[in-house]
N, CA, C and O atoms as CSV, one atom per row, in Angstrom:
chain,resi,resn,atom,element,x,y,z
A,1,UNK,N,N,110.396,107.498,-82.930
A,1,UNK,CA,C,110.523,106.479,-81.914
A,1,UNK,C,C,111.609,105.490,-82.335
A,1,UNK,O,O,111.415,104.683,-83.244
A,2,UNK,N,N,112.648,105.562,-81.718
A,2,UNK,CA,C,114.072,104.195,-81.732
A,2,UNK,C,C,113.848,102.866,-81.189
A,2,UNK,O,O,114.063,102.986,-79.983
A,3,UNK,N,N,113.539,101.697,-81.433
A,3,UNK,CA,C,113.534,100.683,-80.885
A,3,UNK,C,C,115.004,100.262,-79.670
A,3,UNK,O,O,116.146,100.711,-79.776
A,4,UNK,N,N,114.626,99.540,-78.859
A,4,UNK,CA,C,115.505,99.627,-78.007
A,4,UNK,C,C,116.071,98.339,-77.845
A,4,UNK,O,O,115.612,97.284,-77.406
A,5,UNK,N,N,117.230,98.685,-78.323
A,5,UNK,CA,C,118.027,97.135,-78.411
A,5,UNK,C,C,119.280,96.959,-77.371
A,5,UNK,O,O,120.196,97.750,-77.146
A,6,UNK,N,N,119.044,95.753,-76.847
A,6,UNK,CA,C,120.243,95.221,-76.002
A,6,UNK,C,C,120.628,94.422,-76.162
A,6,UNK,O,O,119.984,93.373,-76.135
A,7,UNK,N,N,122.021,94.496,-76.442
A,7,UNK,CA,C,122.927,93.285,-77.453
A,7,UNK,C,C,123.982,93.476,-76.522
A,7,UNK,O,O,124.398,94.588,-76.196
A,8,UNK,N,N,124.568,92.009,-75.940
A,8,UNK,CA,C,125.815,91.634,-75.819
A,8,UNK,C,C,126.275,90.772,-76.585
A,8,UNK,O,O,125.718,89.762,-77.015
A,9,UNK,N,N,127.948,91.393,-76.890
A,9,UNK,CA,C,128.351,90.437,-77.964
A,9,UNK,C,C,129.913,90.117,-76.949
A,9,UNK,O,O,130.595,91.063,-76.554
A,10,UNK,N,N,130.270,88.706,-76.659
A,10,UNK,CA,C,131.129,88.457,-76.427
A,10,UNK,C,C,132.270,87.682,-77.303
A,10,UNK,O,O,131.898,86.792,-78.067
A,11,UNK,N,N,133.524,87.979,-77.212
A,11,UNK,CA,C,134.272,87.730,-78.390
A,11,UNK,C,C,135.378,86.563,-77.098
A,11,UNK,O,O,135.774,86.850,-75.968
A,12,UNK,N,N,135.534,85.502,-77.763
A,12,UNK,CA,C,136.393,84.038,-77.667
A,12,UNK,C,C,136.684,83.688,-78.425
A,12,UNK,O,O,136.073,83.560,-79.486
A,13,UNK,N,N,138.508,83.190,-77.969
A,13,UNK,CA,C,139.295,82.589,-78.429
A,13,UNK,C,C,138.523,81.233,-79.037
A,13,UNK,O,O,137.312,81.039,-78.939
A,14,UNK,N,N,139.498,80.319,-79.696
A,14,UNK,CA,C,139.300,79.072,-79.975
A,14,UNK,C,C,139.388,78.431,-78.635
A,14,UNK,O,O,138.483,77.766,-78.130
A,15,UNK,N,N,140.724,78.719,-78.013
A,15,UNK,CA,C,140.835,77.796,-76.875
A,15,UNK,C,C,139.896,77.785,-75.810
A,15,UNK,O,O,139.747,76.905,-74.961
A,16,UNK,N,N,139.242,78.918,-75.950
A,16,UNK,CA,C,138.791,79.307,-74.545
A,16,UNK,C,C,137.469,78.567,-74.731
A,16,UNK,O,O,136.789,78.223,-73.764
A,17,UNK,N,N,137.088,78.306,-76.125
A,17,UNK,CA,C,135.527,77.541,-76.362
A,17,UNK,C,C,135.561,76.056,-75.273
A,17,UNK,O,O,136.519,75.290,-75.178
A,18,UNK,N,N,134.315,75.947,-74.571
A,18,UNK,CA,C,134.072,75.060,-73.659
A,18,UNK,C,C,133.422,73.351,-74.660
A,18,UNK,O,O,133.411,72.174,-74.300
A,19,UNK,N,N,133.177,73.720,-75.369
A,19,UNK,CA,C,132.085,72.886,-76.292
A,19,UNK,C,C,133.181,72.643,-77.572
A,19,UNK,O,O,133.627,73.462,-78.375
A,20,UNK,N,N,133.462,71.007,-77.418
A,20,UNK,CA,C,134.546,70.563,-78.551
A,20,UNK,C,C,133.822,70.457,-79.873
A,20,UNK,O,O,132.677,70.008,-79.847
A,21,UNK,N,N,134.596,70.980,-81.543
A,21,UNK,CA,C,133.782,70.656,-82.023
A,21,UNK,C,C,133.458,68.965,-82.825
A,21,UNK,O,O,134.100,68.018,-82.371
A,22,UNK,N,N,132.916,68.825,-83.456
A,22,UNK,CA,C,131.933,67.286,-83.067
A,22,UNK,C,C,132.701,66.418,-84.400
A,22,UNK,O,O,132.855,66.871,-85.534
A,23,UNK,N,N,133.085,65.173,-83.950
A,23,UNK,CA,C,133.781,64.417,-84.858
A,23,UNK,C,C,133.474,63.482,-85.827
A,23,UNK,O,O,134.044,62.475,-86.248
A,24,UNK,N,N,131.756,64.425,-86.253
A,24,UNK,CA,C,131.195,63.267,-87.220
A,24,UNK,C,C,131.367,63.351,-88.570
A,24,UNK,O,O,132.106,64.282,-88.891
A,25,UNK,N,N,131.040,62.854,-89.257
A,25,UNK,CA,C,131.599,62.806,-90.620
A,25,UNK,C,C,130.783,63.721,-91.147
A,25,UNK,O,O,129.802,64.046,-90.479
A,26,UNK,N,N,131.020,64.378,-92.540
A,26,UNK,CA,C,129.556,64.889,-93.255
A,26,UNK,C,C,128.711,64.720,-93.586
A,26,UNK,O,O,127.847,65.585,-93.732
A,27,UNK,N,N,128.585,63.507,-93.854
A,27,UNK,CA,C,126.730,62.885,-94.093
A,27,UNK,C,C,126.150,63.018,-92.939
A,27,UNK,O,O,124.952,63.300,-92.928
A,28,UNK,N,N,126.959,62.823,-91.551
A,28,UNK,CA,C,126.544,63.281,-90.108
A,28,UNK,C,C,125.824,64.262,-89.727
A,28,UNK,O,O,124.815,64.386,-89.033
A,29,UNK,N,N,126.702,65.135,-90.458
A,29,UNK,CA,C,126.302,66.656,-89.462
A,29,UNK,C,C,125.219,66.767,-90.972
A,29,UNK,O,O,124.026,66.876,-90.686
A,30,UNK,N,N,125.449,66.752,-92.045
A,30,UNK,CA,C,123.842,66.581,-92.936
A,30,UNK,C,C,122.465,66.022,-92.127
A,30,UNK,O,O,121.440,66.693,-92.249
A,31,UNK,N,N,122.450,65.385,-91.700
A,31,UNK,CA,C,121.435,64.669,-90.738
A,31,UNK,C,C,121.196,65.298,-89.449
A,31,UNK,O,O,120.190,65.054,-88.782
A,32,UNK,N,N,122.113,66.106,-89.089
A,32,UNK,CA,C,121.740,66.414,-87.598
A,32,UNK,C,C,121.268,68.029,-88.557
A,32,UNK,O,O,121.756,68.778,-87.710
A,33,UNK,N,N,120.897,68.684,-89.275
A,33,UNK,CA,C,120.565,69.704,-90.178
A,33,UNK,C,C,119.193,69.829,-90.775
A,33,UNK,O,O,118.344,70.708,-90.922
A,34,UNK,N,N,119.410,68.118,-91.150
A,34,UNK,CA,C,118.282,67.684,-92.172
A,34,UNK,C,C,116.806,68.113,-91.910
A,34,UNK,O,O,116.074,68.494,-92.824
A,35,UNK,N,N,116.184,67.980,-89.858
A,35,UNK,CA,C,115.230,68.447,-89.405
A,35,UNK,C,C,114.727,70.105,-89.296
A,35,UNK,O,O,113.707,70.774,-89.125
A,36,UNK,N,N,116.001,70.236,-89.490
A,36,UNK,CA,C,116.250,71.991,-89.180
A,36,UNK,C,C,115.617,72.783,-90.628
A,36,UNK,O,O,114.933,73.806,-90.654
A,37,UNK,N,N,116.086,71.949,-91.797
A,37,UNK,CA,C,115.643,72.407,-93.214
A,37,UNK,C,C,114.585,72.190,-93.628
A,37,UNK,O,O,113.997,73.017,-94.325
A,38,UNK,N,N,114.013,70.891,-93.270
A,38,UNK,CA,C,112.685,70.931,-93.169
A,38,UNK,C,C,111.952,71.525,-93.295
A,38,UNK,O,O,111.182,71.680,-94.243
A,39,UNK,N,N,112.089,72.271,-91.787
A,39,UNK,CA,C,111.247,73.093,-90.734
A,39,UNK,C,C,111.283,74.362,-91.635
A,39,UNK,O,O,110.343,74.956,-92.162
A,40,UNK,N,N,112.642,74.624,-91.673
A,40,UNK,CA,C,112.458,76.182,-92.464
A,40,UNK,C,C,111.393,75.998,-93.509
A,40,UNK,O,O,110.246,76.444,-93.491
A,41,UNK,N,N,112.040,75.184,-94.516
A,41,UNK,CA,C,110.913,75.344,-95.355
A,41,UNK,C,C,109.516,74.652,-95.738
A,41,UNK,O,O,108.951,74.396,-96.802
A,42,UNK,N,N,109.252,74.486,-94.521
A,42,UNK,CA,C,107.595,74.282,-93.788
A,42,UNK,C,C,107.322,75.754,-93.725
A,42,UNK,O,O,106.370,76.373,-94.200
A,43,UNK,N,N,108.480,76.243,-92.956
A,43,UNK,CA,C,107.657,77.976,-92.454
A,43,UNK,C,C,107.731,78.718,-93.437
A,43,UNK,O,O,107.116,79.774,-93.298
A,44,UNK,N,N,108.530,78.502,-94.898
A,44,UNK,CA,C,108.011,79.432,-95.993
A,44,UNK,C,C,107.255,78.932,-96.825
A,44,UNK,O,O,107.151,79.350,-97.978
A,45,UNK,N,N,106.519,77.805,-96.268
A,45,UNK,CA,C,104.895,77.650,-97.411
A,45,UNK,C,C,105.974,76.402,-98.692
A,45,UNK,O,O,105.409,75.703,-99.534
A,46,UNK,N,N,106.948,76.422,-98.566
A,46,UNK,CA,C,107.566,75.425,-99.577
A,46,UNK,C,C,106.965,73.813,-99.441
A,46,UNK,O,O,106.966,73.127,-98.418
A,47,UNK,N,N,106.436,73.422,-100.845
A,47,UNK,CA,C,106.126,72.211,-100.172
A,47,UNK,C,C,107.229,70.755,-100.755
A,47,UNK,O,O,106.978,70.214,-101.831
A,48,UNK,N,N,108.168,70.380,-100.053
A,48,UNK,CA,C,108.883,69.655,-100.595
A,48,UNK,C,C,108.092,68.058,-100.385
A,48,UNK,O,O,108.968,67.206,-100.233
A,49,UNK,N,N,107.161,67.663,-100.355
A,49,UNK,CA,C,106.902,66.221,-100.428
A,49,UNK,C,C,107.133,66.022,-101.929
A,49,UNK,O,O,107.083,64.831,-102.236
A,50,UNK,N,N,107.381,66.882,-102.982
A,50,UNK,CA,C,107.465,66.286,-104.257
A,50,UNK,C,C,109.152,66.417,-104.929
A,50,UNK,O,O,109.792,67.455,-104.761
A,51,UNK,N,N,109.603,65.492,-105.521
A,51,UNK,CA,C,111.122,65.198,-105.726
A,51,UNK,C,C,111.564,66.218,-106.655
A,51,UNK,O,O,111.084,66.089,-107.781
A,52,UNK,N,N,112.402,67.264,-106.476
A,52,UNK,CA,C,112.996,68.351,-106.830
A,52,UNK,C,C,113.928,67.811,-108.196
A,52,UNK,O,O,114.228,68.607,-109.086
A,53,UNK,N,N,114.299,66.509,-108.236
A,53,UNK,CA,C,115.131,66.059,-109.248
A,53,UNK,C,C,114.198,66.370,-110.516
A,53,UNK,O,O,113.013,66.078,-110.358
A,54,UNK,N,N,114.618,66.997,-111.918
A,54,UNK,CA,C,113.815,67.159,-112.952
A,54,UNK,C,C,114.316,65.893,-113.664
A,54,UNK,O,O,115.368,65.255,-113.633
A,55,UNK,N,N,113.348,65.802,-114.206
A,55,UNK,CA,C,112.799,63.984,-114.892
A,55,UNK,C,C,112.879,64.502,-116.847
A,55,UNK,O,O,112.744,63.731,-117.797
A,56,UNK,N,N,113.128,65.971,-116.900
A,56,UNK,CA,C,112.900,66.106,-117.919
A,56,UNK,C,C,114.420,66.454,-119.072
A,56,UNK,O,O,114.358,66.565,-120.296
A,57,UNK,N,N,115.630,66.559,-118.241
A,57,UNK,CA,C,116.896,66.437,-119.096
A,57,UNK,C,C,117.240,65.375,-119.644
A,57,UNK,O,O,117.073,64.203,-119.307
A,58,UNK,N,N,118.052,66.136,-121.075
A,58,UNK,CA,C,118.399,65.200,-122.175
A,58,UNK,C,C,119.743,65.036,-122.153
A,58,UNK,O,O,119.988,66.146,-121.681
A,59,UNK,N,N,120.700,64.593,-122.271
A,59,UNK,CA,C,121.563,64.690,-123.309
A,59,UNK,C,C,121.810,64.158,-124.555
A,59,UNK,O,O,121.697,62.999,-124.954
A,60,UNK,N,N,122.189,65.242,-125.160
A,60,UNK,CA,C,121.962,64.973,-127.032
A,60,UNK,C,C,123.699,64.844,-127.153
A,60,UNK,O,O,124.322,65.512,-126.329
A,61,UNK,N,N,124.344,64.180,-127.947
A,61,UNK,CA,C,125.122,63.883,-128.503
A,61,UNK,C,C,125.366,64.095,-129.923
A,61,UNK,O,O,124.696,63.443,-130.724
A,62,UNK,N,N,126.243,64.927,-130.341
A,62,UNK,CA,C,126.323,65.332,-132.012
A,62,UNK,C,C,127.469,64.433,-132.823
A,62,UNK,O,O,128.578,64.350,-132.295
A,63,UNK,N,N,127.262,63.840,-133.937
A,63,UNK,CA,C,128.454,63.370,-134.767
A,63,UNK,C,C,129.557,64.354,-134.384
A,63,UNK,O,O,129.571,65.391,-133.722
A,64,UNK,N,N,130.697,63.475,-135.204
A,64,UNK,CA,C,131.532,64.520,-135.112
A,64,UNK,C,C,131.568,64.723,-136.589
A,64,UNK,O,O,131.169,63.935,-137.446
A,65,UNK,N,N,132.022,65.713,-136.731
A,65,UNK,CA,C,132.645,66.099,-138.389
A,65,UNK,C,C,133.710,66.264,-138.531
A,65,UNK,O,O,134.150,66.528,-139.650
């Protein structure tokens, strides 16, 4: 049994795109994302309420010789 797939794929120019793209800065478009990442990883069971930064690096510094 083949699953039955119907795919249109239409191929456009740059010019021809109707939808300009958006003139916000990068912390911008980070934020308009930010809900989106979330979400994903809500839906893989990830639980980010706890701060990913590790609290536990050193740096060691050696004499010199």
């Amino acid at each position: 049994m083949q699953p039955n797939h119907n795919v249109t794929i239409e191929r456009k120019s740059l010019s021809e795109d109707s939808s300009p793209p958006t003139a916000a800065t990068p912390a911008e478009r980070l934020m308009m994302v930010w809900p989106l990442t979330i979400e994903a990883w809500a839906m893989q069971g990830v639980d980010i309420t706890q701060s990913r930064l590790p609290r536990h690096v050193v740096h060691i510094e050696r004499r010199g010789r």
